[in-house]
N, C-alpha and C positions, 0 to 999 in steps of 0.2 A: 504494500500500500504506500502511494506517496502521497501523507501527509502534507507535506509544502502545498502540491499543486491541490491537493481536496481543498484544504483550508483559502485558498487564492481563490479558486472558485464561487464556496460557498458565499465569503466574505462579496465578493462581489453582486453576487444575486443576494445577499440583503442589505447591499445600498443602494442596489438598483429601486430595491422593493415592488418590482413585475417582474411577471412572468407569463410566459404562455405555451402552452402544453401541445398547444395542435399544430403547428409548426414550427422548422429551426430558426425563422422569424418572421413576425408581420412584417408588413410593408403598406404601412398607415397611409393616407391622404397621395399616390402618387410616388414616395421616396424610393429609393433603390435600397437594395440590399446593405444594412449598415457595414463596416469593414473592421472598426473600433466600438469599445461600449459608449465613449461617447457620442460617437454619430449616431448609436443607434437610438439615444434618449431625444439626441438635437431633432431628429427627424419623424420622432414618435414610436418608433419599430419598439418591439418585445421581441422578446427570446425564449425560447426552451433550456433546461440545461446544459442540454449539448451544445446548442446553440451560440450561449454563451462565452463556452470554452473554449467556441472556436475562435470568437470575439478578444481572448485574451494574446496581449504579446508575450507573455513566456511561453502560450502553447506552439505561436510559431517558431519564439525561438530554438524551442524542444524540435521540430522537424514538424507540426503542424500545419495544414493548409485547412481552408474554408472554401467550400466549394460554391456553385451558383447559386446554390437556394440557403443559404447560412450552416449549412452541414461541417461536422469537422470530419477529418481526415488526417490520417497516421499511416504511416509504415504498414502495418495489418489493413487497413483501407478504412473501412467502415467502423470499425471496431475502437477508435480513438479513445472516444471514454475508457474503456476498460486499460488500452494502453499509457494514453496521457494521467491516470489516476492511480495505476497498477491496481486495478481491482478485476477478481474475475468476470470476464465476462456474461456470465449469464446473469451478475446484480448489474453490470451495467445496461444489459439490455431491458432489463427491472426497469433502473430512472429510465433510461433513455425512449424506452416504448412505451412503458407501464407494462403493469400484469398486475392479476390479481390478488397475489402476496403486497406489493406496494401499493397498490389503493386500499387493502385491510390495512395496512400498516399508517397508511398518510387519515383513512378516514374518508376519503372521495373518490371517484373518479379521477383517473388520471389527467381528461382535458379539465378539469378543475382545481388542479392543483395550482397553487400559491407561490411565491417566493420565500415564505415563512415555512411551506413542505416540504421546499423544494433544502431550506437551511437545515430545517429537522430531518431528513433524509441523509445530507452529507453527513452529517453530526453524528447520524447512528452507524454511517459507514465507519467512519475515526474513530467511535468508541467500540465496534465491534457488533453491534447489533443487529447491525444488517452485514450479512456475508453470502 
């Protein structure tokens, strides 16, 4: 597990405090695809988790790319989360898709989830709770 980049993450989506679950980003009133977290506030967009990660510069600096529709991208391809977080993959497909174990666990539907599920999620990742 890397701690450093969960923690960078979560920290970011709760000061963004939005979030959006049904794609890797809106695209509010006309904007394009944001490229930074700032742009993506200046221009109204929301993000997904993944979404966001791809939004971060240590994830490019790690070897990251964002693809056309806000998706991140790793080395394993699709699989980023799991690699940029070192978590196994099938809890990152958990956030990253939802399933039913992480909407028992969040309380919701996954296109419902918050930026404060999306904090309590990371947070159980880091302490172990979710594996």
């Amino acid at each position: 597990m890397n701690v450093e980049n969960i923690k960078l993450l979560r920290d970011t989506i709760a000061a963004s405090g939005r979030l959006y679950m049904r794609g890797y980003q809106t695209v509010a009133n006309g904007a394009v695809i944001a490229d930074t977290v700032d742009q993506l506030h200046a221009c109204g967009n929301e993000a997904c988790i993944a979404g966001f990660m791809a939004l971060l510069p240590k994830f490019r600096a790690d070897g990251g790319r964002m693809g056309a529709c806000g998706e991140p991208y790793m080395s394993l391809g699709r699989a980023a989360l799991s690699e940029w977080l070192d978590i196994p993959q099938e809890l990152a497909l958990d956030i990253e898709l939802g399933s039913q174990k992480m909407n028992s666990f969040v309380g919701r539907e996954f296109c419902n989830w918050t930026s404060a599920d999306a904090v309590r999620i990371l947070d159980a990742v880091l302490s172990g709770e979710l594996s």
